[in-house]
N, C-alpha and C positions, 0 to 999 in steps of 0.2 A: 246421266249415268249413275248408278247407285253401284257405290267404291265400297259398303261394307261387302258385296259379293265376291267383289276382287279377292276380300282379307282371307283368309284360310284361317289365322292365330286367332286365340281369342283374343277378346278384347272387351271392355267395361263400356257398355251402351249407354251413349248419352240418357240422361233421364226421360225423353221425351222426343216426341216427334218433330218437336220445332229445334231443340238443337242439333238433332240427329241434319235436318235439313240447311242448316247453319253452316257444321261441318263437313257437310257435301258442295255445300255451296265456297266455305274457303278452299277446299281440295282443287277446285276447279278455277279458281282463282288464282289458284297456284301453281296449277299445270299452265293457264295459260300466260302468267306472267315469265315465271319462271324454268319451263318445258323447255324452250331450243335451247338454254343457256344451258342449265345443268347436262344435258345431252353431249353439247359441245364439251364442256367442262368431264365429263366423265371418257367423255371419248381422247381425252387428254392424254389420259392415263392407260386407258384400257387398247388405243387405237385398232378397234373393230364397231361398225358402226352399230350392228344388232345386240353387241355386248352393253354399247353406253345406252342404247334404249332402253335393253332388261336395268341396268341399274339405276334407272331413272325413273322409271316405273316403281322399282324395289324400295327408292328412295320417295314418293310419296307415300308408297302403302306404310313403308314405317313413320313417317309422318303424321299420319294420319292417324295409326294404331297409338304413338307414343304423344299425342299432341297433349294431353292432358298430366306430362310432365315437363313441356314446355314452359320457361321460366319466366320468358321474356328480358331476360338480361339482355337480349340479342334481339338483334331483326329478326322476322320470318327469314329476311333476303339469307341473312347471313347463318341462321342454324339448319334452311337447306344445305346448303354450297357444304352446309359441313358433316350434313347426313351422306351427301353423296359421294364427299373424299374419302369418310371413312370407308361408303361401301367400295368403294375403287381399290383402295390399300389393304382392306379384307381377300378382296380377289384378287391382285395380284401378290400376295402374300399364302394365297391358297397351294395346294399340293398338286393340286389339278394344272396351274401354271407354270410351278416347277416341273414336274413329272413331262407335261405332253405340250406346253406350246414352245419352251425353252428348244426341248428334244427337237421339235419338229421347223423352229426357227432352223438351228443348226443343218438339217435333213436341207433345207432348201437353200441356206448359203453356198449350197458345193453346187447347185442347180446354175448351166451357163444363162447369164441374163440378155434378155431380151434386146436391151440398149447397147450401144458401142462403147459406148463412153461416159462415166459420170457425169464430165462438162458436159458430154450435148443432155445429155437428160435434165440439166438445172439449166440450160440456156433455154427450153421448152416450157419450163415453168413459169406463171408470171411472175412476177415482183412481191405478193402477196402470199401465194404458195408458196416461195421459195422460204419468206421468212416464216412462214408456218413449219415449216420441214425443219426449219436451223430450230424455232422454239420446244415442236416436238422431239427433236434430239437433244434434247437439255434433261440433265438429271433429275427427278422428279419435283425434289426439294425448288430446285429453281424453275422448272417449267410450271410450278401450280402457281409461285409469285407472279410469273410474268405472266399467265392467263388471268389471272383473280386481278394483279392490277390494271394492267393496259388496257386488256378487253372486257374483263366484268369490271373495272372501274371502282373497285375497291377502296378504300384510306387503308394507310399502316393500322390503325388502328381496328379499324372490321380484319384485315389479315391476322393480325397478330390473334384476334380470337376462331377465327377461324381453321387455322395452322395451330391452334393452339402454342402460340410459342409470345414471347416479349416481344413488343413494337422497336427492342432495336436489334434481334435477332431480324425480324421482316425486314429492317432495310440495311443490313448486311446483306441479307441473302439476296437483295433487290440488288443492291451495287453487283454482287458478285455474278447473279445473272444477267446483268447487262453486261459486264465483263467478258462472259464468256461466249455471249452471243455474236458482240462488236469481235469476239478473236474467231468466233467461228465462221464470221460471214467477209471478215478482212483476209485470211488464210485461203478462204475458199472462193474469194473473188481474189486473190494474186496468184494462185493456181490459173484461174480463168484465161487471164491479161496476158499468160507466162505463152 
């Protein structure tokens, strides 16, 4: 697949047809290492499945465009993860999500729901789902910690630059989100038991 078509921006063409082909060749290297992860990772934040695809997408083609300000201070692994939070925090940070998905969350909370009961709807879920549900209700700040370490497998140290923030801001916010996860999944299994 030839990714300069994708591009619409401009951009400074490799000198030559061999790096041109180089660059095509990491792009794809990178969709496929990196592709379900970032997906999942965008879907973190954005939860809409076609939203975390476009910015997954979004987030190689700027890759791609900006790779020749690539520093190398950093993994590849780690200045995607970080191309793609900023596009996630771009969008939900947009006008468009205030203005019509807030509005229209609201519009559907008065909507009577389908289920009888909270409990039977999490006794339905399996064990795996359930703590997916408890992490995606985690404030952003601590739901990117606990996706970027547990399941992308991250060190304090790749978070901290990729959060852009100190290595011991990362494991504060670590401690605090596992705090509040053990409070959300202990409250909400003593409810259960009740």
């Amino acid at each position: 697949m030839r990714w300069d078509k994708l591009i619409h921006k401009q951009r400074s063409l490799p000198a030559n047809h061999e790096e041109t082909a180089d660059m095509n060749q990491r792009v794809e290297s990178w969709i496929h290492n990196y592709g379900h992860d970032l997906k999942w990772l965008a879907y973190s934040y954005v939860k809409d499945h076609s939203l975390a695809e476009d910015i997954t997408q979004e987030a190689f083609i700027k890759a791609y465009q900006k790779f020749s300000t690539f520093k190398e201070q950093s993994s590849e692994k780690t200045w995607l993860y970080k191309i793609t939070i900023n596009l996630c925090k771009d969008y939900l940070k947009s006008s468009y999500m205030k203005r019509v998905v807030k509005k229209g969350a609201e519009m559907f909370r008065s909507l009577p729901s389908d289920q009888s009961t909270p409990e039977e709807y999490v006794v339905n879920l399996s064990e795996d789902e359930e703590l997916l549900q408890h992490v995606l209700r985690l404030e952003s700040k601590y739901r990117e910690i606990i996706i970027l370490y547990y399941f992308e497998e991250f060190d304090t140290k790749e978070l901290a630059e990729v959060i852009q923030a100190s290595p011991n801001t990362v494991k504060t916010r670590l401690r605090r989100a596992r705090q509040l996860l053990q409070k959300q999944m202990t409250s909400e299994g003593g409810t259960r038991n009740e």
